[in-house]
C-alpha positions in Angstrom: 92.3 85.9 74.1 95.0 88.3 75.4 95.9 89.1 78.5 94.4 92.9 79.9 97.1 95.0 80.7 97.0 96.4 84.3 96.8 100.1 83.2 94.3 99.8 80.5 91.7 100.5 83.3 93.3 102.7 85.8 91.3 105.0 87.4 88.3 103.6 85.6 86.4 101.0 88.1 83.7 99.9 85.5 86.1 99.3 82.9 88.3 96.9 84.8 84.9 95.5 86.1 83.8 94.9 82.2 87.4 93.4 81.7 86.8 90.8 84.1 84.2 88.3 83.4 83.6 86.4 86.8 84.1 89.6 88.8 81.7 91.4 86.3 79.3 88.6 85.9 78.6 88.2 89.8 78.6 92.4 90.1 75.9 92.1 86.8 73.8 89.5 88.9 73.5 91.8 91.9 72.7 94.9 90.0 70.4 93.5 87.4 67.6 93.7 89.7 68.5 96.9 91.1 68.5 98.8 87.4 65.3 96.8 86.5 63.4 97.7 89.8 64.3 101.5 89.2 62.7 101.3 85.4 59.9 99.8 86.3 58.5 101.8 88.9 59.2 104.7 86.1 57.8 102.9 83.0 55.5 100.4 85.0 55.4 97.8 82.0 57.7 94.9 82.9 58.3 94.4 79.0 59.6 97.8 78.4 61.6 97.6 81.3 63.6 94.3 80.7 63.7 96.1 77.2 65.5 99.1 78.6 67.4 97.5 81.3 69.3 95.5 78.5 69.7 98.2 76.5 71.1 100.4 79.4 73.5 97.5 80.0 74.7 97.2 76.5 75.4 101.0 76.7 76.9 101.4 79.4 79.2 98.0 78.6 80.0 99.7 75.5 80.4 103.6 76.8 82.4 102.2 79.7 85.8 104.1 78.9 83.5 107.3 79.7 82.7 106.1 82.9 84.0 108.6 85.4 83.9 106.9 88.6 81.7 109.7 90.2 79.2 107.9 90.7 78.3 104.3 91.5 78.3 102.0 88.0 74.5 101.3 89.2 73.7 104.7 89.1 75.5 105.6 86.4 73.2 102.9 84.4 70.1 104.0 85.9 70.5 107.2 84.1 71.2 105.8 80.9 68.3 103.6 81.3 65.9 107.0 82.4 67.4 108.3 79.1 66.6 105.7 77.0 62.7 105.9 78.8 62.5 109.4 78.0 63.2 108.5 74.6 61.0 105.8 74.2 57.9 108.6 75.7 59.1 111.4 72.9 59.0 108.4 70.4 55.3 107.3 71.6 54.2 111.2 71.8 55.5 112.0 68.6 53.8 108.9 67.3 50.9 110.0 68.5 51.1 113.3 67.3 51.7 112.1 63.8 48.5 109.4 64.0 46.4 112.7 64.9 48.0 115.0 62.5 47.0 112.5 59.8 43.3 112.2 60.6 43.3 115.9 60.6 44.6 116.3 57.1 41.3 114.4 55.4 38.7 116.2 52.9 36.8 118.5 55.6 33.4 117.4 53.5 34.5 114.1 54.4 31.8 112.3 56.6 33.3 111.0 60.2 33.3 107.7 58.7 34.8 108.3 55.4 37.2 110.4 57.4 37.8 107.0 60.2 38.7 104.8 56.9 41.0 107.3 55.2 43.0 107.4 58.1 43.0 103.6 58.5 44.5 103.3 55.2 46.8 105.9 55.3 47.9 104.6 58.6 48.1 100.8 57.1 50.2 102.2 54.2 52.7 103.8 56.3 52.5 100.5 58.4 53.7 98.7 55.1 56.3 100.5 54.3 60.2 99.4 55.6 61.0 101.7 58.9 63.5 103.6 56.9 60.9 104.5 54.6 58.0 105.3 57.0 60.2 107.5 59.1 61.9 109.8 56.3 58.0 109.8 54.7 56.6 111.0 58.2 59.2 113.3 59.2 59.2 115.3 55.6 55.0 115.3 55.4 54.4 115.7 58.7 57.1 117.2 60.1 57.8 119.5 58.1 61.5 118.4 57.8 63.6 119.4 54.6 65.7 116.6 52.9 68.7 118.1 54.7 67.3 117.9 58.0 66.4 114.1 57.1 69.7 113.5 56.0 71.2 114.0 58.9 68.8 112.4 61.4 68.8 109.3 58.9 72.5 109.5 58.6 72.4 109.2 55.1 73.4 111.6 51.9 70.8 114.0 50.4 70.9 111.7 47.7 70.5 108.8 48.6 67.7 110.6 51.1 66.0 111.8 47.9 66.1 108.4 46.6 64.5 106.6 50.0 61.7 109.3 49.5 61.1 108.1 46.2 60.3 104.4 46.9 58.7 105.5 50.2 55.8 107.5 48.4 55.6 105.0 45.9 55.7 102.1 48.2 52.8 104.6 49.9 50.8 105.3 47.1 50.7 101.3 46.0 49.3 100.1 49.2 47.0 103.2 49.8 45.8 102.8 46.0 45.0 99.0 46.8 43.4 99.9 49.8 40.8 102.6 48.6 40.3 101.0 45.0 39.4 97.4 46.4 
């Protein structure tokens, strides 16, 4: 391991911080608690909060050449970590939105049982499916999204988009045929 040069860091506190271990380890143990405490009175779920206190860290470790210095580096990571929490809500909502959209697209003749079980298997064949799959499935058939638009929030090539689609709906239609034909 090299030696840090002295002017790697000027003007940027948190990045000389990160470049020292001991001094960054004993200023990590003091604001652990601090960033965690501020999550979880937002989130209220001590899981979710250790979840997004780490990942605010890891950020913020890995963003630190952005670090201005105009604010504290606790601060500074508090807002990544409300960023990340408003995420994880749009995730959840959208989630949501996408469970209800799916019960809403059965057979309207369908009894409110038939109608329960469809969406359980449609919902258990998405489950199956790799997250990659499930996500570009969802966001073109219930989002609405073109296979551009899925592209780039997949960060993938149209092609190769096009062929994820593929083995999603056929990955779908596998599980949701075993499902309804058993």
């Amino acid at each position: 391991m090299g030696a840090t040069r002295v002017d790697d860091h000027s003007g940027n506190p948190f990045a000389a911080l990160v470049a020292d271990p001991l001094r960054f380890r004993a200023w990590y143990d003091e604001a652990l608690p601090r960033i965690y405490g501020y999550l979880l009175t937002r989130c209220g779920k001590p899981s979710l909060a250790e979840e997004l206190t780490q990942r605010a860290f890891i950020r913020a470790v890995r963003a630190r050449t952005s670090f201005r210095g105009e604010a504290d580096p606790v601060t500074w990571i508090c807002s990544i970590g409300r960023n990340l929490l408003i995420d994880e809500v749009r995730r959840g909502r959208r989630e949501r939105e996408r469970a209800v959209r799916i019960a809403e697209q059965v057979a309207v003749g369908e009894s409110d049982w038939e109608r329960f079980e469809r969406a359980n298997a449609v919902t258990t064949a998405l489950d199956a499916l790799p997250p990659d799959q499930r996500l570009a499935l969802t966001l073109q058939h219930l989002d609405g999204y073109k296979i551009r638009e899925i592209a780039a929030a997949l960060r993938r090539s149209e092609s190769a988009t096009e062929s994820l689609l593929t083995r999603a709906r056929e990955g779908f239609r596998r599980t949701y045929e075993g499902q309804t034909h058993a």
